[in-house]
C-alpha positions in Angstrom: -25.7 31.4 2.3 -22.4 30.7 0.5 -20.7 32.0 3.9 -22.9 29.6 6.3 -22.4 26.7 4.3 -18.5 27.4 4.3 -18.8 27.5 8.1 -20.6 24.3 8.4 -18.3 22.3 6.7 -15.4 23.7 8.8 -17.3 22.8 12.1 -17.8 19.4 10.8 -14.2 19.0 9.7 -12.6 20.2 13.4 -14.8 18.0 14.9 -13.0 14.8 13.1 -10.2 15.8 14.4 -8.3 15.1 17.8 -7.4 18.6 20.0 -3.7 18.5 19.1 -4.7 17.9 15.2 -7.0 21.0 15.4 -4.5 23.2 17.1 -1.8 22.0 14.9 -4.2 23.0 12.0 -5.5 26.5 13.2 -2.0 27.8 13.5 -0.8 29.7 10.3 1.1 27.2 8.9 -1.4 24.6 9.8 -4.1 27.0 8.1 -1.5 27.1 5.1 -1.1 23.8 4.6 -4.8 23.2 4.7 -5.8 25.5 2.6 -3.1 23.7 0.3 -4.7 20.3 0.4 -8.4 21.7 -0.2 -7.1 23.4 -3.3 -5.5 19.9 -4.9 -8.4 18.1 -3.9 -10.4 20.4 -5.9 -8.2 20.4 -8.6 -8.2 16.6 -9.1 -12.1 17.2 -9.2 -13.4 15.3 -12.8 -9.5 13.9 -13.3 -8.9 10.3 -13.9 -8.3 8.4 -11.1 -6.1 5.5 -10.6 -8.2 1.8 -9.5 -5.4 0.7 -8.2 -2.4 2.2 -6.2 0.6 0.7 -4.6 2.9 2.0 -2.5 6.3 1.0 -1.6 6.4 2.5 1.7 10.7 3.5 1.9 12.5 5.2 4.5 11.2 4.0 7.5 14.8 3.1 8.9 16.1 6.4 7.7 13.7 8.6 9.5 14.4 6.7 13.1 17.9 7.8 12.7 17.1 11.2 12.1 14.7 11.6 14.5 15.1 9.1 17.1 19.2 9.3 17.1 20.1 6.5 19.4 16.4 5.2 20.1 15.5 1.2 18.3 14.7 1.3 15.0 10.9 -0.1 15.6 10.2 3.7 16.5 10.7 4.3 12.6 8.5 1.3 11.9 6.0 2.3 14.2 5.8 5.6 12.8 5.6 4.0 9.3 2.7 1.9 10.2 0.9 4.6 11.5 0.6 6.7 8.5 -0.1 3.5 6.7 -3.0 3.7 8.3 -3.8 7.3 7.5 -3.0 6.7 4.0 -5.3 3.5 3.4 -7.7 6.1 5.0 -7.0 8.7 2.1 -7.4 6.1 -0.6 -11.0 5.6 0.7 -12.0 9.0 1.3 -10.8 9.2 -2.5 -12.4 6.4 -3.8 -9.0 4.5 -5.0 -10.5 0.9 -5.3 -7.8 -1.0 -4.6 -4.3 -0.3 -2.7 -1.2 -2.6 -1.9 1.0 -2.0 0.8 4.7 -3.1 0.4 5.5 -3.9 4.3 8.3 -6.6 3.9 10.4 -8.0 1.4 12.3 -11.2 1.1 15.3 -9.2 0.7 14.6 -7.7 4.0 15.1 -11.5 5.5 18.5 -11.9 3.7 20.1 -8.4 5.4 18.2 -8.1 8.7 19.0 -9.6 11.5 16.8 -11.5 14.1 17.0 -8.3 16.4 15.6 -5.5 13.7 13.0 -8.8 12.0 11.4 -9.5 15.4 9.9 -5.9 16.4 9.0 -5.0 12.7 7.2 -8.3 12.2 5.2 -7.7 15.4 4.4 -3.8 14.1 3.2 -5.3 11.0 0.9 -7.8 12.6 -0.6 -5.2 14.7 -1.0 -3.0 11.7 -3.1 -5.8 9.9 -5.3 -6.5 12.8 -6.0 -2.8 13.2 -7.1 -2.5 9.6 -9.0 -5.7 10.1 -10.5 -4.4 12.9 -12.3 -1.3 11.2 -14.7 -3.7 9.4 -14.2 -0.8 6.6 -11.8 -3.0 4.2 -11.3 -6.2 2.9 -7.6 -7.4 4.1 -5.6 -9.6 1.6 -1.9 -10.7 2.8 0.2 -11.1 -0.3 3.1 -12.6 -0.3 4.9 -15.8 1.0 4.1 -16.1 4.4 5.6 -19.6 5.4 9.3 -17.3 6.1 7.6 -16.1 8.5 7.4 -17.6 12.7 4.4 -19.3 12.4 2.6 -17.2 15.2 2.6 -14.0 13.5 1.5 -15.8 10.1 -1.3 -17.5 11.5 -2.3 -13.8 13.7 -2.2 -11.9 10.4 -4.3 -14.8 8.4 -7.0 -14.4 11.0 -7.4 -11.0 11.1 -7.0 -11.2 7.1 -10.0 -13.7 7.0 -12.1 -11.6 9.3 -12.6 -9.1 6.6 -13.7 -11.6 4.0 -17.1 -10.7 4.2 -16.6 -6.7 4.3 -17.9 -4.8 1.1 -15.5 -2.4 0.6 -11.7 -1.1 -0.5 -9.8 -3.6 -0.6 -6.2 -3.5 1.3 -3.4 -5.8 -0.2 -0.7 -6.0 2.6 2.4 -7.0 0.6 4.6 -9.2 3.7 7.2 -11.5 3.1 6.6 -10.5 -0.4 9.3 -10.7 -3.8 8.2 -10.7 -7.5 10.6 -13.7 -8.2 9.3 -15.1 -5.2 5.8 -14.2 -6.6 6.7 -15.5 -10.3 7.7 -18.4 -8.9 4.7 -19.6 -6.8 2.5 -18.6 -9.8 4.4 -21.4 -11.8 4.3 -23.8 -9.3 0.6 -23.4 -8.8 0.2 -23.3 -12.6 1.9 -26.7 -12.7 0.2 -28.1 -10.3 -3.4 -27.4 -11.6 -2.8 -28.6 -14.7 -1.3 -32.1 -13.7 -4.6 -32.1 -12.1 -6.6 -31.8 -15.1 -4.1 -34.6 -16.3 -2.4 -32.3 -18.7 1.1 -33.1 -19.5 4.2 -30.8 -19.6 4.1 -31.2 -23.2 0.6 -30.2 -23.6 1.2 -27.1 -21.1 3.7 -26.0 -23.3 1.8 -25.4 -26.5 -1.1 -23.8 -24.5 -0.3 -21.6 -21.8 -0.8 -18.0 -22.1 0.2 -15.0 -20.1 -3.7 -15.1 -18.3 -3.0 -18.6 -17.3 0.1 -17.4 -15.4 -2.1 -14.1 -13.7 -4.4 -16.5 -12.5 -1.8 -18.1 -10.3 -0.3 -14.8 -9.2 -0.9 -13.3 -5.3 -3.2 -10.5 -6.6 -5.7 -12.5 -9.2 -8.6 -11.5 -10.0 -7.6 -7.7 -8.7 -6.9 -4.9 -11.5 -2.9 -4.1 -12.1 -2.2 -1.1 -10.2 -2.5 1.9 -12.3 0.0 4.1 -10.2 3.2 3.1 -8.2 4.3 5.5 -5.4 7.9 5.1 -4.1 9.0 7.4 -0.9 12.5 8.2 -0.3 14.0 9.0 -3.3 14.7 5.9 -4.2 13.7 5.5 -8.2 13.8 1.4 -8.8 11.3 -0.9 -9.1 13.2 -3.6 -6.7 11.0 -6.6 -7.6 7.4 -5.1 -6.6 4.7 -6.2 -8.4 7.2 -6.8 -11.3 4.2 -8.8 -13.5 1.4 -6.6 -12.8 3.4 -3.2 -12.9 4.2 -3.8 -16.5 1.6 -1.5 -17.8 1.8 1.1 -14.3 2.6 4.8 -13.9 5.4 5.6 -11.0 5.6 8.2 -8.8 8.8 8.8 -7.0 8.8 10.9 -3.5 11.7 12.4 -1.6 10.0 12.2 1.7 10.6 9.5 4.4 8.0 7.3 4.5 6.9 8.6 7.8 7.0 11.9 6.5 4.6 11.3 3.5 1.5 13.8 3.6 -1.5 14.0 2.4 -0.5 16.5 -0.1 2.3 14.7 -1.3 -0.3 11.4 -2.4 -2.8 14.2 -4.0 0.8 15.6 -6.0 1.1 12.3 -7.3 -2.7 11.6 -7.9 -2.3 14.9 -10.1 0.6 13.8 -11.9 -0.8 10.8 -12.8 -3.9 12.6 -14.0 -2.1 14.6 -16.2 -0.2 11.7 -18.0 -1.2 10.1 -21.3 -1.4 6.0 -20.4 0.1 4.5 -23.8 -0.2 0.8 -22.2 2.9 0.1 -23.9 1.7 1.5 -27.4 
């Protein structure tokens, strides 16, 4: 019985998968690395799991030059976006409440030029209309989206607001996005609600606390993310989330972005289950 039901489930997994994904996964390393992933998923069985997990998806540029020597640079952003996809897909198959997706910085509009901006801009736009476009998640842009054309901003708020109704993981697509930027619009917004009310400088002074300033930030209302992953071996923080991250775990990959498996998010899933969260005691 034990047998059959093993069986079953393997039928049922091939079938999810495309021809080439199968073959790939029959061959002996494919079988390897399979039986590899099965074993961590069953080893995070009964661990903690984070609610919340961002991701500051790094190396995107870095793995075009390696593997597409001489090609544009949009083939590593494509590439990137793609196994955004798959891994907003693995947050849901793992029950991971919330995710955010670092896709652009405001630092990226200071360095790049007009050339590299124009074809990431339009892979990121695409991305959130094809998450949008599931009707699995709910889509929420974060970030300060009047840098960018006003085309694309008003495409990506569309297909954002299209998914306003669906009941289900929610996807925070970080674009145009900087935590002074962030900090900065919370204030504003925190000023301007309480002249409002009438209240005075003065009077805003004395009473504000630090869940009067969340309340104006990108993400209110959404849990602080319990685990940041960073990919490329890079090990700063570089202005992400720098508020809500106060309190996070982080998680720091040598792999490309595009390169990031499966295994590598359930490695960092396990390290973070292994952890003791002091919360800053």
């Amino acid at each position: 019985m034990a047998r059959q039901a093993r069986l079953t489930r393997l039928r049922a997994w091939l079938k999810n998968l495309t021809k080439a994904e199968a073959l790939d996964r029959l061959h002996p390393s494919g079988l390897l690395y399979s039986t590899y992933e099965q074993r961590l998923t069953a080893e995070l069985s009964g661990m903690q799991r984070p609610a919340h997990v961002a991701v500051m998806a790094d190396g995107n540029r870095r793995w075009a030059r390696q593997n597409a020597p001489g090609k544009p640079l949009v083939v590593g952003y494509r590439a990137g976006a793609r196994k955004l996809e798959d891994f907003v897909g693995w947050c849901d198959e793992l029950g991971i409440k919330v995710v955010t997706l670092w896709v652009l910085s405001t630092d990226n509009f200071k360095r790049g030029t007009t050339e590299e901006l124009t074809p990431l801009l339009e892979v990121i736009a695409t991305m959130v209309s094809d998450l949008a476009r599931t009707r699995r998640w709910r889509v929420k842009l974060v970030g300060d989206l009047d840098l960018l054309p006003a085309d694309l901003a008003a495409r990506m708020r569309a297909a954002a607001d299209s998914t306003a109704s669906v009941d289900g993981m929610h996807v925070n697509i970080a674009v145009a996005y900087g935590g002074r930027h962030e900090l900065r619009d919370a204030v504003r917004s925190l000023l301007a609600a309480e002249a409002a009310r009438g209240n005075t400088l003065e009077q805003l002074a004395q009473t504000v606390e630090m869940e009067d300033i969340a309340a104006h930030l990108y993400t209110a209302g959404q849990p602080d993310p319990d685990l940041v992953i960073r990919t490329s071996g890079e090990q700063r923080l570089s202005g992400f989330l720098i508020w809500q991250s106060a309190h996070s775990e982080f998680y720091f990959c040598e792999a490309l972005w595009p390169d990031f498996r499966k295994v590598d998010f359930l490695r960092a899933l396990r390290s973070y289950a292994q952890r003791e969260r002091r919360f800053g005691k």
